[in-house]
N, CA, C and O atoms as a Tinker XYZ file with bonds, in Angstrom:
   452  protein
     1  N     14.337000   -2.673000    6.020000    73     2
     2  CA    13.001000   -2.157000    5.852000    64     1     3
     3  C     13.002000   -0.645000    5.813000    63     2     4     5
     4  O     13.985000    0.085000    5.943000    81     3
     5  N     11.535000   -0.235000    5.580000    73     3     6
     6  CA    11.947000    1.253000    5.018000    64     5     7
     7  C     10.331000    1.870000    5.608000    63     6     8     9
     8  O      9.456000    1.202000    6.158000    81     7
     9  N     10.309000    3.365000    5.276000    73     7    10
    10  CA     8.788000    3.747000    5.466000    64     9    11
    11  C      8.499000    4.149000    4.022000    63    10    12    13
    12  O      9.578000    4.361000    3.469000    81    11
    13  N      7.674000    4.301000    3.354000    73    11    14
    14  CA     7.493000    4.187000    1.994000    64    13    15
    15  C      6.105000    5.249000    2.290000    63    14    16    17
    16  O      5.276000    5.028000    3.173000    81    15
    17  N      6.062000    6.559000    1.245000    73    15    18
    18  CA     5.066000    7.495000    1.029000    64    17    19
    19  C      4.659000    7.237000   -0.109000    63    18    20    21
    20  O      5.348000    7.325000   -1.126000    81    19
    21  N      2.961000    6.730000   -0.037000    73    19    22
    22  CA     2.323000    6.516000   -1.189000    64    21    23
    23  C      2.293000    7.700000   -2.377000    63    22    24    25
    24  O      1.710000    8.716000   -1.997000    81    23
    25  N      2.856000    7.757000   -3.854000    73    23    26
    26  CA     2.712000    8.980000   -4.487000    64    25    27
    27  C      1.874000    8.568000   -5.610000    63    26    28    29
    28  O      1.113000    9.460000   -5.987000    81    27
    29  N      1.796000    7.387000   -6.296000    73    27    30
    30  CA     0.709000    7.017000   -7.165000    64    29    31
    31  C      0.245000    6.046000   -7.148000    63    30    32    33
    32  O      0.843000    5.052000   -6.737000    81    31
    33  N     -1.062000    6.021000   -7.622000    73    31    34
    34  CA    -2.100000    4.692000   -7.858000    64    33    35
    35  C     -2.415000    4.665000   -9.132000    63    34    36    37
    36  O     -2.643000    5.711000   -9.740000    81    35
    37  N     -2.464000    3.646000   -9.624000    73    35    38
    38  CA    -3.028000    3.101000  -10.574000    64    37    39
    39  C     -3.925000    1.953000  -10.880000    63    38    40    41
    40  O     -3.484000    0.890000  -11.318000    81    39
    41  N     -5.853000    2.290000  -10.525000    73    39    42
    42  CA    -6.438000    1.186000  -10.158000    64    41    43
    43  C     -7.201000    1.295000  -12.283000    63    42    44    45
    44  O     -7.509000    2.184000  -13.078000    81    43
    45  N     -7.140000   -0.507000  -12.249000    73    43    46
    46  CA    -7.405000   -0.820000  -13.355000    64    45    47
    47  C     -7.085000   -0.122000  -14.991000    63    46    48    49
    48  O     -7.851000   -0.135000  -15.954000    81    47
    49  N     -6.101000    0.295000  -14.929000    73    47    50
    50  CA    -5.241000    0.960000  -15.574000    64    49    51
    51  C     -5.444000    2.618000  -15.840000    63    50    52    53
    52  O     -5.036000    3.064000  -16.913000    81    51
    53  N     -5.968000    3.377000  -15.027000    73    51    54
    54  CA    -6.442000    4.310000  -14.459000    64    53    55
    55  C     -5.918000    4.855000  -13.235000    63    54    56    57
    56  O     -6.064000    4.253000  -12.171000    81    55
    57  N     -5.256000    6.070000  -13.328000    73    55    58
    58  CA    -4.692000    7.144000  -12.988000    64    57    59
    59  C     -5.373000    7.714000  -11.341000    63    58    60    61
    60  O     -5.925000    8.795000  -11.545000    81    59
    61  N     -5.470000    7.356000  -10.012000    73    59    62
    62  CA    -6.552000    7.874000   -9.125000    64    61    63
    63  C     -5.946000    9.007000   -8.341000    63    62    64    65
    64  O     -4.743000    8.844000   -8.136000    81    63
    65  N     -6.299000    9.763000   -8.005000    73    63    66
    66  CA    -5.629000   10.651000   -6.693000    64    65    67
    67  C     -5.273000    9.708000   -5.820000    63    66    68    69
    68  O     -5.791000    8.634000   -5.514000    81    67
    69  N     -3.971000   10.463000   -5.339000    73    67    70
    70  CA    -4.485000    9.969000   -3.815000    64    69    71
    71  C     -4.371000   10.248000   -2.483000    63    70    72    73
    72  O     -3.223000   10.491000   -2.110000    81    71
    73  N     -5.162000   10.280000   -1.730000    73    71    74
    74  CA    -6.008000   10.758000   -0.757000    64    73    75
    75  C     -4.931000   10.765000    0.426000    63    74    76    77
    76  O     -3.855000   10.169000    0.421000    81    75
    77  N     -5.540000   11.698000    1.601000    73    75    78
    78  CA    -4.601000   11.317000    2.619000    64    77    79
    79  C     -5.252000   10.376000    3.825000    63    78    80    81
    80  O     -6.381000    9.965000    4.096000    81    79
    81  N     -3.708000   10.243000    4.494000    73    79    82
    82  CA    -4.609000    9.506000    5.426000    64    81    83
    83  C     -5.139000   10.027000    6.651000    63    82    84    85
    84  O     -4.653000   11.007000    7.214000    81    83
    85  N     -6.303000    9.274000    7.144000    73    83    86
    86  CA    -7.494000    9.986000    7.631000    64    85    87
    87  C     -6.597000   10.439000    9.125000    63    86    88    89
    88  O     -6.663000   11.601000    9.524000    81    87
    89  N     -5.847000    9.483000    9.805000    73    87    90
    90  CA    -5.299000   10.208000   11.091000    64    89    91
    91  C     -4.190000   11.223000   11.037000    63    90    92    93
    92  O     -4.223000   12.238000   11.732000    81    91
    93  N     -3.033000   10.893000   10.059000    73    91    94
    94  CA    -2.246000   12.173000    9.965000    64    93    95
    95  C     -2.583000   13.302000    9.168000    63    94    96    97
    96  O     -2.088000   14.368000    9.535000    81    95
    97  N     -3.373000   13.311000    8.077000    73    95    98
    98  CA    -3.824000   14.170000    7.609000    64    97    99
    99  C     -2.918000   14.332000    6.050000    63    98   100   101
   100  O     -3.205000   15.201000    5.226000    81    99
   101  N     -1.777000   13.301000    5.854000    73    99   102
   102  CA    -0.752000   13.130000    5.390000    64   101   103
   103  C     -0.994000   12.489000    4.247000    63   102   104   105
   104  O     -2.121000   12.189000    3.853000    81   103
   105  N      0.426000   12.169000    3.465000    73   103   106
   106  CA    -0.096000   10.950000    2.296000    64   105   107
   107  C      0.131000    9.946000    2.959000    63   106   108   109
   108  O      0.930000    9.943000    3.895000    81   107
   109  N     -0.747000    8.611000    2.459000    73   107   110
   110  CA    -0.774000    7.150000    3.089000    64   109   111
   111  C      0.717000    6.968000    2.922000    63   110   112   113
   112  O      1.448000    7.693000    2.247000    81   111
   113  N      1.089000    5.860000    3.654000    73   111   114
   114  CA     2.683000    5.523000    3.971000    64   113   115
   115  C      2.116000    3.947000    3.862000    63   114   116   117
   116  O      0.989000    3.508000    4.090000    81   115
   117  N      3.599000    3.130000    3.333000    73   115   118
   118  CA     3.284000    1.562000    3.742000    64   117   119
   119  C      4.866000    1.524000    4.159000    63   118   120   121
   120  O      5.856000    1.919000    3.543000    81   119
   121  N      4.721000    0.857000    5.522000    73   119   122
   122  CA     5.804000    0.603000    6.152000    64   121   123
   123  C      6.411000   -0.523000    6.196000    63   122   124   125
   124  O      5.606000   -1.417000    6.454000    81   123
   125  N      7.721000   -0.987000    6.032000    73   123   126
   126  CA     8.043000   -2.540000    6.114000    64   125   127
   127  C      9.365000   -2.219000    6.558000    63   126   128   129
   128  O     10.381000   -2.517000    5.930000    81   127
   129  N      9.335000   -1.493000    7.851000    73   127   130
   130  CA    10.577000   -1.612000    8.895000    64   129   131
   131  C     10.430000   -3.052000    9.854000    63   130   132   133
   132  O     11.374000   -3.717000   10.282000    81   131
   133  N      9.316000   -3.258000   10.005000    73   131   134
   134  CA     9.755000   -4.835000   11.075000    64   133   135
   135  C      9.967000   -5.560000    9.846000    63   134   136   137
   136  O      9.497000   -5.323000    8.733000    81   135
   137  N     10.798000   -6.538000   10.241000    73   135   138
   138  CA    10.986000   -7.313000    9.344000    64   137   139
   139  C     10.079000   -8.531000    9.227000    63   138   140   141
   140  O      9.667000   -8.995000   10.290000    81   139
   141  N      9.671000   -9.176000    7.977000    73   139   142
   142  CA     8.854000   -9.915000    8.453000    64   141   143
   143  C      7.379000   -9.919000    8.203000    63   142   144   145
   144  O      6.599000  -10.857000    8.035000    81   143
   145  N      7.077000   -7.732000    8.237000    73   143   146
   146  CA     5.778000   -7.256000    8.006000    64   145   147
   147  C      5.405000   -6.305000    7.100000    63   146   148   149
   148  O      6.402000   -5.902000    6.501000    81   147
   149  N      4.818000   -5.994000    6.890000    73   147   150
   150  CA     4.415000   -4.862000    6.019000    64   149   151
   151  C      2.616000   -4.118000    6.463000    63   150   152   153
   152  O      1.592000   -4.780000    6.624000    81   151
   153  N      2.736000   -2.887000    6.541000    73   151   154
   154  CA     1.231000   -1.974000    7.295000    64   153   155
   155  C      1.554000   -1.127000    6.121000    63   154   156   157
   156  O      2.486000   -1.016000    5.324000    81   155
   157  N      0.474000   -0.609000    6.327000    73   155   158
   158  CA    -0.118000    0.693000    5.500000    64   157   159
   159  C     -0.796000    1.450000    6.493000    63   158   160   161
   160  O     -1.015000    1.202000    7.679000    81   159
   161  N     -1.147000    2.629000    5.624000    73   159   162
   162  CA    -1.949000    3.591000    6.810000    64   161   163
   163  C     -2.964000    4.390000    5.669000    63   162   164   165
   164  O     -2.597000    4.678000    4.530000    81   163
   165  N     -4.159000    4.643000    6.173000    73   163   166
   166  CA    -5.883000    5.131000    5.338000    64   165   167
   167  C     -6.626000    5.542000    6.298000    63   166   168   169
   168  O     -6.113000    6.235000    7.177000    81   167
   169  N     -7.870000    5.240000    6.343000    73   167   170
   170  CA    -8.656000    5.532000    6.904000    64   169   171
   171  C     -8.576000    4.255000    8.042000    63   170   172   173
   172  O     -8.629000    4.560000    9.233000    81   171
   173  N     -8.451000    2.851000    7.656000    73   171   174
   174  CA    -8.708000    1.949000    8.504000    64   173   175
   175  C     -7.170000    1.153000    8.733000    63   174   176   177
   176  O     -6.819000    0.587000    9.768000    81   175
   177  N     -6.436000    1.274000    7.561000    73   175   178
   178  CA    -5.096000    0.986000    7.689000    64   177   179
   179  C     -5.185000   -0.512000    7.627000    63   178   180   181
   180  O     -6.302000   -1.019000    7.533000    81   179
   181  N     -3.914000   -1.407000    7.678000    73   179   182
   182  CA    -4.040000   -3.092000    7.611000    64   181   183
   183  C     -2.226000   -3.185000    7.779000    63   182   184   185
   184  O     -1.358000   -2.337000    7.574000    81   183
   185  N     -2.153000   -4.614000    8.239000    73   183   186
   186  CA    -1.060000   -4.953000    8.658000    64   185   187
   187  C     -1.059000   -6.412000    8.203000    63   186   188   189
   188  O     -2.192000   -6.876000    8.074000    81   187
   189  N      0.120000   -7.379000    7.884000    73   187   190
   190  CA     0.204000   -8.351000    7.905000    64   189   191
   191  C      1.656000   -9.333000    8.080000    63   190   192   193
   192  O      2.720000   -8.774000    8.347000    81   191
   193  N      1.612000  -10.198000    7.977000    73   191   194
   194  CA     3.019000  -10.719000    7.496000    64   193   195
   195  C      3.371000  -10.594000    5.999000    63   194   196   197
   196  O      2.441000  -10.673000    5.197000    81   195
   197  N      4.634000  -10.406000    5.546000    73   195   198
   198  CA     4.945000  -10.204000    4.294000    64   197   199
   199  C      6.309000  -11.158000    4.020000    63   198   200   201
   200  O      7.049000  -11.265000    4.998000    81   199
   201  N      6.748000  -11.911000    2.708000    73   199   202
   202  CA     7.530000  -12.173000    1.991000    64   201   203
   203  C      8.087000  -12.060000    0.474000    63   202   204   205
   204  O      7.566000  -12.729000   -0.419000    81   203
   205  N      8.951000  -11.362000    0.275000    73   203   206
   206  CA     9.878000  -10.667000   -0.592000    64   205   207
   207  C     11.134000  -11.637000   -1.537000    63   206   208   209
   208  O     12.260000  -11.974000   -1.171000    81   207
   209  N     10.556000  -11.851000   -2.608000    73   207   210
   210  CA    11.382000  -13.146000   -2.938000    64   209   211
   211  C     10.855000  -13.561000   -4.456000    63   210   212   213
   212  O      9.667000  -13.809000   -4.666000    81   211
   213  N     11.663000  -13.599000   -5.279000    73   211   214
   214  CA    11.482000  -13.482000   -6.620000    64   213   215
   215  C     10.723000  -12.487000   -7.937000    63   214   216   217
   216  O     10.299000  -12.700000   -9.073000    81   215
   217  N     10.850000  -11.346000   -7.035000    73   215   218
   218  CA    10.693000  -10.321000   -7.295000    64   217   219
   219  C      8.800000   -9.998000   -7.276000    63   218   220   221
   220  O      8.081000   -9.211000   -7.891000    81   219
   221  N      8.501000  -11.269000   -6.038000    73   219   222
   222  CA     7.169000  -10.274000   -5.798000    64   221   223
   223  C      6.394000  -10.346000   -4.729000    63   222   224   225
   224  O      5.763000  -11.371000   -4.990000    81   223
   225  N      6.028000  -10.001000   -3.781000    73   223   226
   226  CA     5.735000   -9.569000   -2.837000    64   225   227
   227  C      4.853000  -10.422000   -1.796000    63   226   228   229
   228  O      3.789000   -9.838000   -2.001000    81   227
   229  N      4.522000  -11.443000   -0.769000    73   227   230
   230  CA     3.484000  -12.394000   -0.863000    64   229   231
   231  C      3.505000  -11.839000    0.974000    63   230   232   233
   232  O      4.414000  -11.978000    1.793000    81   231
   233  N      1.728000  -11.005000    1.198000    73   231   234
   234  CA     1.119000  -10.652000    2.086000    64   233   235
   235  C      0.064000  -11.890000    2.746000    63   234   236   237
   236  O     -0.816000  -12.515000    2.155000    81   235
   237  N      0.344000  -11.954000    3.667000    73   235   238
   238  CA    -1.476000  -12.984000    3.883000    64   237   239
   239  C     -1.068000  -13.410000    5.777000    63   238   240   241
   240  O     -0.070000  -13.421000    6.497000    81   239
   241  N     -1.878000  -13.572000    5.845000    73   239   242
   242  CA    -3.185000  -12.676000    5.992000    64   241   243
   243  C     -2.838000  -11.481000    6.317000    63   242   244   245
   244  O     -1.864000  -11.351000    7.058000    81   243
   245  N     -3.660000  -10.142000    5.769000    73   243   246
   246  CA    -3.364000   -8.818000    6.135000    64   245   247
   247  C     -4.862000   -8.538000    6.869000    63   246   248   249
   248  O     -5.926000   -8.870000    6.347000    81   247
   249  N     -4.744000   -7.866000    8.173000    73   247   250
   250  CA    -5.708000   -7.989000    8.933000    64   249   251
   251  C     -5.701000   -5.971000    8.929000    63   250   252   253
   252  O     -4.808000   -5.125000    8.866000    81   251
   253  N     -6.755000   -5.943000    9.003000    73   251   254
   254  CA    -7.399000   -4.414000    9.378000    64   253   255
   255  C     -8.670000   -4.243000   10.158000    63   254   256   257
   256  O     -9.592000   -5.028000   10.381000    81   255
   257  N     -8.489000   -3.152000   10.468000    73   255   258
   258  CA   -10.109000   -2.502000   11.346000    64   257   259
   259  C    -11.048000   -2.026000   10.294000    63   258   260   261
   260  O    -10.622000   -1.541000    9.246000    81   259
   261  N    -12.313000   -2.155000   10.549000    73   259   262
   262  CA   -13.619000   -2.096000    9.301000    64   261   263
   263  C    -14.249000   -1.290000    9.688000    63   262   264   265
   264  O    -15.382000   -1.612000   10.046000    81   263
   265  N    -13.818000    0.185000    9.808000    73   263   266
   266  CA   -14.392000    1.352000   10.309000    64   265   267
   267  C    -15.037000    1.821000    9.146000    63   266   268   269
   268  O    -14.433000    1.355000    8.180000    81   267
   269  N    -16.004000    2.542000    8.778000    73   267   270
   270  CA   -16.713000    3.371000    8.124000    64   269   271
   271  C    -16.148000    4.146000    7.977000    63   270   272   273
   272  O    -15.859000    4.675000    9.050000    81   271
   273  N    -15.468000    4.939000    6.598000    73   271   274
   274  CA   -14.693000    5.831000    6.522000    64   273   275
   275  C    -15.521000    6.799000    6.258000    63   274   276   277
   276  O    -16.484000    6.490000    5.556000    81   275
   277  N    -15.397000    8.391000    6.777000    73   275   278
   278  CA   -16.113000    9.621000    6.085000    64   277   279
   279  C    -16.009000    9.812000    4.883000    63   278   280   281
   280  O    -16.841000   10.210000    4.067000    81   279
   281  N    -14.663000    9.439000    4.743000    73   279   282
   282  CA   -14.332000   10.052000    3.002000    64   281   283
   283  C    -14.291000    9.024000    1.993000    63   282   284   285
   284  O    -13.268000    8.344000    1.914000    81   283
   285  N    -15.352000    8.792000    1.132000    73   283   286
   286  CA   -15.422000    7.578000    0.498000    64   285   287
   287  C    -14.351000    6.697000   -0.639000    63   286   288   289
   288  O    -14.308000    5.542000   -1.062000    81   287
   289  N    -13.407000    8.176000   -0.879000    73   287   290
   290  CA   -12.385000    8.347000   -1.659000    64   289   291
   291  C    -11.098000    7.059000   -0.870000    63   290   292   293
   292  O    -10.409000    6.188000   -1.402000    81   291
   293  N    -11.237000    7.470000    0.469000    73   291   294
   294  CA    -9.729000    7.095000    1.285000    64   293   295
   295  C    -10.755000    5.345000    1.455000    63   294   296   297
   296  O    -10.335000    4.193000    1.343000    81   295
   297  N    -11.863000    5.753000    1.692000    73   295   298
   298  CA   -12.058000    4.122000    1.871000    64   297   299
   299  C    -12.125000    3.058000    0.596000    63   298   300   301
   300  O    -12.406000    1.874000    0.782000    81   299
   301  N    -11.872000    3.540000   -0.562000    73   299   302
   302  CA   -11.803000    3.168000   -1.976000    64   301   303
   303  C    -10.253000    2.840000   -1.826000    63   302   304   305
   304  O     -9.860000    1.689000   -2.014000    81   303
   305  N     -9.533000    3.683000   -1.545000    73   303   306
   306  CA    -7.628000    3.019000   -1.581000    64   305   307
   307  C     -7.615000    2.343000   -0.729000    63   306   308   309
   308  O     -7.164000    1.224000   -0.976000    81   307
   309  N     -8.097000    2.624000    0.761000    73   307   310
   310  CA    -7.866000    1.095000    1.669000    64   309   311
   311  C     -8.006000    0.091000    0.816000    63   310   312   313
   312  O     -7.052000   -0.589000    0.440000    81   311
   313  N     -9.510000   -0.131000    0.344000    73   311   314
   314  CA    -9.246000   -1.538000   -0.559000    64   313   315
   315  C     -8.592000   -1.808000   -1.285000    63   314   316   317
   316  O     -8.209000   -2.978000   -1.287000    81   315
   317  N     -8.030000   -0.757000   -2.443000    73   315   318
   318  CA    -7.646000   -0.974000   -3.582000    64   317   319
   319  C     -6.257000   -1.442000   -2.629000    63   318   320   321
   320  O     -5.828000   -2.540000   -2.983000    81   319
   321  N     -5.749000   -1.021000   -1.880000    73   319   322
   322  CA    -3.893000   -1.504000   -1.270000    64   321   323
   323  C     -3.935000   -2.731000   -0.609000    63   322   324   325
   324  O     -2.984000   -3.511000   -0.655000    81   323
   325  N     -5.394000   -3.056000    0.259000    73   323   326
   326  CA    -5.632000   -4.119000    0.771000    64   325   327
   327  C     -5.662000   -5.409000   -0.410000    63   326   328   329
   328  O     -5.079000   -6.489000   -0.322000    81   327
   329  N     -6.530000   -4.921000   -1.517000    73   327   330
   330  CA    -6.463000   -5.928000   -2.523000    64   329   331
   331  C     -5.385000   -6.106000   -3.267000    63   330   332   333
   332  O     -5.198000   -7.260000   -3.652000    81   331
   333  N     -4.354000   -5.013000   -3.691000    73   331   334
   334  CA    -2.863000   -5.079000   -4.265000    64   333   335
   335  C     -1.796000   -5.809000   -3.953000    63   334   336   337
   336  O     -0.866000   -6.381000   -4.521000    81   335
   337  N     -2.358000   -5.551000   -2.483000    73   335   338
   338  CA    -1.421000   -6.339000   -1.256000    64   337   339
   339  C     -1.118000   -8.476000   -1.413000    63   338   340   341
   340  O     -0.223000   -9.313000   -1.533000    81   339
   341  N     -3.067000   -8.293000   -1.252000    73   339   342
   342  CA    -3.383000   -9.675000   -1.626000    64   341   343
   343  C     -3.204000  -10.619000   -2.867000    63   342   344   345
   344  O     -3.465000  -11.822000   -2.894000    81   343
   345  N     -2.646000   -9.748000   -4.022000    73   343   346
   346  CA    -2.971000  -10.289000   -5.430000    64   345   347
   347  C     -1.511000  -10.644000   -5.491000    63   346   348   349
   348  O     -1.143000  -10.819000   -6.653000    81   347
   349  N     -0.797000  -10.764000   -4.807000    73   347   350
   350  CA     0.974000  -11.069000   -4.539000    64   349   351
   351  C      1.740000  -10.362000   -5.681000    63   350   352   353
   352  O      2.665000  -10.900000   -6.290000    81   351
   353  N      1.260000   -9.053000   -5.935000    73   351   354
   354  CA     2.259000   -7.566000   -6.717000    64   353   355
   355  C      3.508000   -8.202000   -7.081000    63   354   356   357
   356  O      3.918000   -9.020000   -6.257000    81   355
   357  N      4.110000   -8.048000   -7.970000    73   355   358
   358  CA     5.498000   -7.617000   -8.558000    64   357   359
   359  C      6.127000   -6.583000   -7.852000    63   358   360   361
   360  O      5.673000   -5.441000   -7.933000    81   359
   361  N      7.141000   -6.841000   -7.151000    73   359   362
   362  CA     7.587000   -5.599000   -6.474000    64   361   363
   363  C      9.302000   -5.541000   -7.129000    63   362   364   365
   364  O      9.969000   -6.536000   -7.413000    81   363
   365  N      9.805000   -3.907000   -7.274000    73   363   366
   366  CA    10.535000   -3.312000   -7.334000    64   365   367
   367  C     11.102000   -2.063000   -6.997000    63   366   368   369
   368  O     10.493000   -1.003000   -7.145000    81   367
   369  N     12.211000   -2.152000   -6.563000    73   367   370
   370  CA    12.873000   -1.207000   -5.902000    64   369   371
   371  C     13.935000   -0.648000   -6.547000    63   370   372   373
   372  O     14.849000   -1.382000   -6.922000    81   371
   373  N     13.979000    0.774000   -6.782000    73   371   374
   374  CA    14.970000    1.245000   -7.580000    64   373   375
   375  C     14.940000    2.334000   -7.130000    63   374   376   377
   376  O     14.001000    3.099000   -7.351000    81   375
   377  N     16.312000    2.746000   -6.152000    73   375   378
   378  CA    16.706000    3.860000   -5.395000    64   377   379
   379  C     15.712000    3.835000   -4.716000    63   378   380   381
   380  O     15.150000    2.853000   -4.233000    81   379
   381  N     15.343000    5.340000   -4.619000    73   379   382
   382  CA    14.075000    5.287000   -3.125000    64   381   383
   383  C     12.734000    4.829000   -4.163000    63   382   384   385
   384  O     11.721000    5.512000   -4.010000    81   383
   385  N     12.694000    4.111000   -4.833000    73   383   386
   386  CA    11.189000    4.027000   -4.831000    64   385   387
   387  C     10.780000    2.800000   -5.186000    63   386   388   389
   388  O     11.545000    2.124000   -5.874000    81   387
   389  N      9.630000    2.318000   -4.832000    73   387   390
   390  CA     8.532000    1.293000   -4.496000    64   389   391
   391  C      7.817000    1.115000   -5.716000    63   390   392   393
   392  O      7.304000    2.129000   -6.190000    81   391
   393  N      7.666000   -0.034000   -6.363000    73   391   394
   394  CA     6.373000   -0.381000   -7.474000    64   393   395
   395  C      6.040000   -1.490000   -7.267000    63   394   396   397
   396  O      6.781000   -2.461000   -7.414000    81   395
   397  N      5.145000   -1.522000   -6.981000    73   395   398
   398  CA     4.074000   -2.947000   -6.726000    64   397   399
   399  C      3.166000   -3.323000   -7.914000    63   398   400   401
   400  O      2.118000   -2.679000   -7.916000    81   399
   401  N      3.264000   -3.948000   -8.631000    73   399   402
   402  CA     1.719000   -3.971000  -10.035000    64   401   403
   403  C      1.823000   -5.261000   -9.727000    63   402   404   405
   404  O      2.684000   -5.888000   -9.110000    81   403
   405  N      0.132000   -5.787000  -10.599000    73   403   406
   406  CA    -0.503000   -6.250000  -10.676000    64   405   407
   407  C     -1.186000   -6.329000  -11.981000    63   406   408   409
   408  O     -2.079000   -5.484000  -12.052000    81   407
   409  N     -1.068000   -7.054000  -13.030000    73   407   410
   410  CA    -1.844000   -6.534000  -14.102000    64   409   411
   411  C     -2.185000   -5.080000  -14.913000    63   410   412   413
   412  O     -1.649000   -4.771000  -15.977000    81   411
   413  N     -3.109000   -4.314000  -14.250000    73   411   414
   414  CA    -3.321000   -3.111000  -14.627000    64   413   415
   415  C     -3.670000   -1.955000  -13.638000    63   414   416   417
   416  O     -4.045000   -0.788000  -13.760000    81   415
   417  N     -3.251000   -3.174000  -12.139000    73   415   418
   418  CA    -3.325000   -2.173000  -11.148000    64   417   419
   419  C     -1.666000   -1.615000  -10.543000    63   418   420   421
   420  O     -0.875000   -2.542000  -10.370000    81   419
   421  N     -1.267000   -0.537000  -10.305000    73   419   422
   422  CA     0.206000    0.025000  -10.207000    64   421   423
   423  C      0.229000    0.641000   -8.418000    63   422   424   425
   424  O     -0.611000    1.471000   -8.068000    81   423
   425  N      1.050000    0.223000   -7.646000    73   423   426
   426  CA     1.160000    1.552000   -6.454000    64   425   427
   427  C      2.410000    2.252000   -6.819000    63   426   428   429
   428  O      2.955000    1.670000   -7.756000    81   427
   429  N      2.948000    3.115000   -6.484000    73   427   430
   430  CA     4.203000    4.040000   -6.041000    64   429   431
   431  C      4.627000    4.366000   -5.260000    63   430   432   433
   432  O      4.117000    5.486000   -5.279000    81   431
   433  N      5.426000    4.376000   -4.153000    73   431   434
   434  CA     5.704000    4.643000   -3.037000    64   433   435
   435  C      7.156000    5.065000   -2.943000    63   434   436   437
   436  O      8.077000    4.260000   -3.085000    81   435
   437  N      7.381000    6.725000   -2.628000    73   435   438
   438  CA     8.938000    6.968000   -2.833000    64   437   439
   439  C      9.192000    6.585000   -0.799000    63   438   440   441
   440  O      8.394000    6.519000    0.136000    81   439
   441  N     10.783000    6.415000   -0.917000    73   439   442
   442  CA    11.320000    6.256000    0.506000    64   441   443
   443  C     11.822000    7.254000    1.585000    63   442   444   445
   444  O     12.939000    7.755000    1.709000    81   443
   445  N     10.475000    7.442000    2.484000    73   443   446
   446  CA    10.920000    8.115000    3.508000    64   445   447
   447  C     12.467000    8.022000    4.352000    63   446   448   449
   448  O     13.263000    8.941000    4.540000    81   447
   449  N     12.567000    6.670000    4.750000    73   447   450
   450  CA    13.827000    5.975000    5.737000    64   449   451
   451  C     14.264000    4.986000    5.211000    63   450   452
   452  O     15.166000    4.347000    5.752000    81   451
C-alpha cells in the first residue's frame, strides 16, 4: 500500500481544480497503506474496505462524516471521489502514479510512500 497525492480530476470529461484539503491545508491524499482499505482526505474525507483485482478497484461500503463544508469547491470532490470510488474505477498503476476512470470521469494520484 502506498499514500497517493491527488494531482488531477477529471469530472465528466472535464478538467476541475483541485482543491485542498480542508484539515491539512494540503492536496487531498487517498491512502491504501492498510491493507484491505482505502481513505481519502477533503473536507469530510471517507474510508472503506477496498479490493484490487482485474484491473479495477471494488470499494463498498465507503463510510464518511456529512459535515457542511465552507468551501463548496472541496465539498464537490468529496463527492465526486466518494462517487469514483463507488462506480468500481479501472485502476492503474504505473511507477508512482494512480489512475482510477470511470467512463468520463478520471482521478490522478502521484505516490507519496
Amino acid at each position: 500500500g502506498s499514500t497517493w497525492t491527488i494531482t488531477r480530476i477529471v469530472d465528466d470529461g472535464e478538467e476541475v481544480p483541485v482543491v485542498d484539503a480542508q484539515a491539512s491545508g494540503a492536496a487531498p491524499e487517498i491512502d491504501t497503506t492498510a491493507e484491505g482499505t482505502i481513505s481519502f482526505t477533503g473536507c469530510n474525507g471517507g474510508r472503506g474496505e477496498a479490493n484490487y483485482g482485474a484491473g479495477q478497484l471494488v470499494v463498498g461500503p465507503l463510510m464518511s462524516s456529512k459535515m457542511a463544508c465552507e468551501d463548496t469547491a472541496l465539498m464537490s470532490q468529496d463527492e465526486f471521489i466518494s462517487s469514483l470510488l463507488a462506480a468500481v474505477p479501472e485502476v492503474s498503476v504505473e511507477g508512482d502514479t494512480l489512475t482510477l476512470t470511470d467512463d468520463q470521469d478520471q482521478l490522478v494520484a502521484t505516490r507519496q510512500s
